[in-house]
C-alpha positions, 0 to 999 in steps of 0.5 A: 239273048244271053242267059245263065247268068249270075247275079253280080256281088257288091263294089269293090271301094277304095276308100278316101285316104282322108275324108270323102268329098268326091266318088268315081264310078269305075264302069270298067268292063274287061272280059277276064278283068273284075272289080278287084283288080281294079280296085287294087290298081287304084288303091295304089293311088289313092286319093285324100278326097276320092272314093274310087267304087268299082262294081262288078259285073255279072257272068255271062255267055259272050257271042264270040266265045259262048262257051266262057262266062266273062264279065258283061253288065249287059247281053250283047246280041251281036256287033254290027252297028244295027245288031239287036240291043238288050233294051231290058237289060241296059235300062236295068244295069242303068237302074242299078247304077242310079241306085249306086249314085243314090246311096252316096249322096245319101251318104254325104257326097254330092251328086256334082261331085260323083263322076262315072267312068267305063271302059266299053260297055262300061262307057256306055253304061255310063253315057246311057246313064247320064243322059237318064238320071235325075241326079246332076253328076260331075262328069262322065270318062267313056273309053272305048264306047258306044251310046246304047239304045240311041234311037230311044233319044230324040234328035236334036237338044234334049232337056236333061239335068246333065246337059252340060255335063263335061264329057271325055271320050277316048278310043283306039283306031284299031280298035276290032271290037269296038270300032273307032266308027262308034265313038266318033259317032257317039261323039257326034251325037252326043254334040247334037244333044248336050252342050257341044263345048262339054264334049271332047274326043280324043283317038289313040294311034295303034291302041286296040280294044283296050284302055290304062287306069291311068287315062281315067284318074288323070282325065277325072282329078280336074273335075273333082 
């Protein structure tokens, strides 16, 4: 496992332009990409109704470039599809978005109305984060992801609150990182065990491990 890492700083917020209805959880791991970046990248389209939160994730070692500290919200032991996973570490980085999800409701937003969207291990987090929770969410937006710890659920239809949580998945065919395999995968499972009818994937011809702002907020402006 990874070590020396830093204990993440508080979500970059932009606020609603009028009053908050509706929150997006922006998961949006990049190596050298952090919340602030995104969070200017949506204050140029903020919304009236939409609080756009975007958390930051810790420093850590990354297995192909130990020597460079990048932002990962989990260790990643290695990336063959039957590569050792940071159980403790998932199940702790989804706690802590749970505890995120909890303080917006308790500040007047509905957790129907809390939609969480990531790119990579961002997606992840975030699938692994429905899939978990007590709380009902409005949907999930997973870019270039996988399901984590996947042999953890079982097979078959599972008895979650978010069972017919709408879910958009979207992935590159030339992805080297995160190969388009896993998604498609992901998305195959994810048909076993939620609401097949909820659940879309879409592939991008030539797009690599990399992802726009813009997929996310058009793909989440329908839902809330």
């Amino acid at each position: 496992m990874c070590g020396n890492n830093m204990s993440a700083p508080l979500p970059a917020i932009v606020p609603a332009a009028r009053k908050a209805t509706a929150a997006l959880f922006c998961f949006l791991f990049c190596l050298y990409f952090n919340r602030h970046g995104w969070a200017e990248a949506f204050a140029g389209i903020r919304s009236p109704h939409i609080k756009y939160i975007c958390p930051h994730a810790a420093l850590k070692p990354f297995p192909l470039n130990l020597s460079t500290l990048f932002h990962l919200r989990f260790d990643i032991i290695g990336l063959a599809p039957d590569s050792q996973e940071d159980e403790a570490g998932i199940k702790q980085a989804s706690e802590n978005v749970k505890a995120l999800i909890e303080q917006e409701v308790r500040n007047g937003i509905p957790s129907n109305r809390i939609i969480l969207g990531g790119f990579s291990q961002g997606g992840a987090l975030s699938l692994y984060t429905a899939l978990t929770t007590n709380q009902k969410l409005g949907g999930i937006v997973a870019l270039s992801c996988w399901l984590p710890l996947r042999t953890s659920f079982p097979q078959g239809p599972i008895n979650c609150v978010n069972r017919d949580i709408p879910i958009f998945q979207c992935h590159g065919d030339r992805d080297p990182l995160v190969p388009l395999m896993f998604g498609s995968v992901t998305s195959e499972t994810l048909k076993t065990m939620l609401n097949p009818g909820n659940i879309s994937f879409k592939t991008y011809s030539g797009m690599m491990h990399s992802s726009c702002i813009e997929v996310i907020v058009l793909q989440n402006t329908d839902v809330i």
